[in-house]
N, C-alpha and C positions, 0 to 999 in steps of 0.2 A: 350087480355091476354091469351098466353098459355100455363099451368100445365103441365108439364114434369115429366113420370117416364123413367130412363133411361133401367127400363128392371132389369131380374136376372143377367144380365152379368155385370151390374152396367156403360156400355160404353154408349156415348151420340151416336146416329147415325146410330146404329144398328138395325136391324128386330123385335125387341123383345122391342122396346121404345112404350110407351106409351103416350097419349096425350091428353088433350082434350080445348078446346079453347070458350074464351069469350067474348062476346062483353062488354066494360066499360060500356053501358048504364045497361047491367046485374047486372054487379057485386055492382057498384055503390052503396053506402047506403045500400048494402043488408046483413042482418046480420044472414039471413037464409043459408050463407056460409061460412063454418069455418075453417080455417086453423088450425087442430088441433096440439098438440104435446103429447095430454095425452090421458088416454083414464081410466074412473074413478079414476082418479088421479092421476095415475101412468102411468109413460112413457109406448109411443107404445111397443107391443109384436113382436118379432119376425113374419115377414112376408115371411112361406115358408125358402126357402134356403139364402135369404137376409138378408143381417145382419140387427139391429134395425135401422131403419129410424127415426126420430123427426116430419118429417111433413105429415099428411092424409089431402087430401080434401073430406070433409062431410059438411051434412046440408039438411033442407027440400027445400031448393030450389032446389036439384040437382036431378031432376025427371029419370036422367038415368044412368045406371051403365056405360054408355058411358063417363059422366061429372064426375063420383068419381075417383079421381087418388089414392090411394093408399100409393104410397108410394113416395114422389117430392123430385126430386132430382133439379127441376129448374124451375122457374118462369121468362116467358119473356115477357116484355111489349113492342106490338110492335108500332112502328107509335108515340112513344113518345120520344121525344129529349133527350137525355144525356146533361146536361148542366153542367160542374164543375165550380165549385164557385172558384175565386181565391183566396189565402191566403190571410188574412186581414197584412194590410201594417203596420210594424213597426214606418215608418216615409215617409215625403213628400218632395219634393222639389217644391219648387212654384215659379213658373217659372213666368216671366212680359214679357209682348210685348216686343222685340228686344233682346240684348245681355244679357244672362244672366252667373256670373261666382259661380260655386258650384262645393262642392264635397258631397261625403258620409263618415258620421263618424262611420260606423263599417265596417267591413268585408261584404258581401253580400252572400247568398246563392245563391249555385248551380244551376242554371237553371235562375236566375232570379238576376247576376251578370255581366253580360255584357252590352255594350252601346246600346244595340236592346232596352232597356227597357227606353230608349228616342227616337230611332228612331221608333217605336212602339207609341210612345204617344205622339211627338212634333211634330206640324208642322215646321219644320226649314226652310219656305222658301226657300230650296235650298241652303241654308250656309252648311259649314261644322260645325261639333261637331270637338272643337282644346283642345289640349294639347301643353303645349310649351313646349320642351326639352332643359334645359338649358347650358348642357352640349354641345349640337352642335348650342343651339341658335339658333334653328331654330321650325317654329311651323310643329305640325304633326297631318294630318285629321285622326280623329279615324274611324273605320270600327265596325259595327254592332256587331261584335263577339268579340272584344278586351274585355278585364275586366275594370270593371272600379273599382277600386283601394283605399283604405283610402290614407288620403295626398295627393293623385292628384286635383289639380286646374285644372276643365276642363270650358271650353267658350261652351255656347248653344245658339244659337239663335230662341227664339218662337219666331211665326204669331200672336200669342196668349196668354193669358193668360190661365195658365194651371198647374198639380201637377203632379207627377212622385211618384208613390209609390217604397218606398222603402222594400225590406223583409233581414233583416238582418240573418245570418248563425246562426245556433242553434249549440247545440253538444258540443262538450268539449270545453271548452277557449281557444283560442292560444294568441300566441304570440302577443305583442301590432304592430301596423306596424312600419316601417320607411324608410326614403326617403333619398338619399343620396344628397344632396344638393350643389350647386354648385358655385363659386367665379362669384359674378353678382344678376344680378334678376332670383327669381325664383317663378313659380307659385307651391301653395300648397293648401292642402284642411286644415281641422278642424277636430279632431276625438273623437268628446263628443256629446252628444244629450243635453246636456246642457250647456250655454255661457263659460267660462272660459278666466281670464285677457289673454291676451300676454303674459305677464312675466313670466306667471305660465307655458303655452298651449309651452314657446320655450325655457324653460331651457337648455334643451339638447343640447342648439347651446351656449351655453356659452353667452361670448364678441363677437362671431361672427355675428353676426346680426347688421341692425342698423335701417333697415327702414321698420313697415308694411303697404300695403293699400289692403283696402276690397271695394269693387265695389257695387252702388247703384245703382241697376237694374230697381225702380220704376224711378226714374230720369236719369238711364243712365247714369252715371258718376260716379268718382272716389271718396271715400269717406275720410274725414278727416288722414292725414298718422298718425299710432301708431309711435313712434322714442325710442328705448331703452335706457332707465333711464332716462328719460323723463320724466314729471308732468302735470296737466295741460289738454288742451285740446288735447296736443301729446302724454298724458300720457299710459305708459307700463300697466299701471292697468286700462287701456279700456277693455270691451269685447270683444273674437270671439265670432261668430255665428254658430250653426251647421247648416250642409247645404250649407255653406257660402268657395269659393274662396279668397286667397291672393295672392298677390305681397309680395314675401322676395325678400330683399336686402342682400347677405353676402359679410363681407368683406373677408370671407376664405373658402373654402369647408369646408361641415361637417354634420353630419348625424341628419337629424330629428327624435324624438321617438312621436310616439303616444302617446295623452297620456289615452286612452282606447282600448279594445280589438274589 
């Protein structure tokens, strides 16, 4: 550990910096070295031509005017790792051996919003991470930097069983998402952290709708279809899932709303 004064010119780097350096087995437990800020009670005094400083190194351990720094402008520990904690995750995706179809239901932050944050954590075997465009009807391999999207239905394939942390965007609210939908099937995502019917989650598409299906990842297959105004075990007042991919069916183009931010 070594105590930095930067000198009367206050620059780090200069002729005039002072220093003195510790081994951890020193300093360790030892309470005969004190990082002070006061000095009987009342902040440090002017040091000389330097303005008031906050921190003095003192104490009876420190048997030489070589080891008293005066006046710390910086403290470096060296040989010890910087480690940053990552943000704790809002939400997870939990991914199953083989195909798995998910989206995110809010918006993502910055830095931690794009499809690296499964090529980063999935082993894919080698498949591609797909999006289907339904508009040219055609599937499209996403690339590590794309965003990944509220409403997007995207296809992952794990080696493995695994989670994907999710860090949702902070800051002011925006706008809920939407997706412009297209005459045919289309994949979409879920945009609540909690279940919500069909009925409710696809007002915005009217009569144009008619067929949902959500995808059973632990058995790999296709799960019972939602059918609008429907009862029953087809019935419109089934849950979506968050987290959770579908297959729409419309009979017309037309724009899905979020139905969170």
């Amino acid at each position: 550990m070594t105590v930095i004064d930067y000198g009367p010119d206050g620059i780090k780097g200069t002729d005039d910096d002072f220093s003195a350096t510790f081994h951890s087995s020193f300093v360790k437990r030892n309470n005969n070295i004190i990082v002070a800020d006061e000095l009987n009670g009342a902040p440090l005094p002017k040091d000389g031509d330097k303005p008031p400083w906050p921190l003095k190194l003192v104490g009876s351990a420190l048997t030489s005017n070589k080891q008293k720094v005066g006046s710390i402008d910086e403290i470096v520990l060296e040989g010890v790792p910087i480690i940053a904690e990552p943000p704790t995750a809002d939400a997870v995706i939990s991914l199953e051996p083989g195909w798995n179809f998910v989206s995110t239901p809010k918006r993502l932050a910055d830095g931690s919003n794009t499809f690296a944050i499964f090529f980063d954590t999935v082993d894919t075997a080698g498949n591609s991470i797909l999006i289907y465009d339904a508009l040219e009807q055609k599937w499209d391999d996403v690339a590590s930097t794309d965003v990944f999207r509220p409403l997007d239905g995207v296809w992952v394939y794990s080696n493995e069983a695994c989670t994907v942390p999710l860090i949702f965007a902070s800051g002011e609210p925006g706008l809920p998402p939407t997706k412009a939908l297209s005459k045919g099937w289309n994949a979409i995502g879920f945009t609540d952290t909690v279940p919500e019917s069909a009925a409710n989650t696809l007002l915005s598409l009217g009569d144009h709708w008619t067929t949902l299906i959500g995808y059973d990842a632990k058995v790999q297959q296709y799960g019972v279809s939602i059918i609008r105004g429907a009862d029953g075990r087809h019935g419109d007042e089934r849950m979506m899932q968050p987290m959770q991919g579908y297959w729409i069916y419309m009979t017309e183009a037309d724009t899905l709303a979020g139905i969170s931010a």
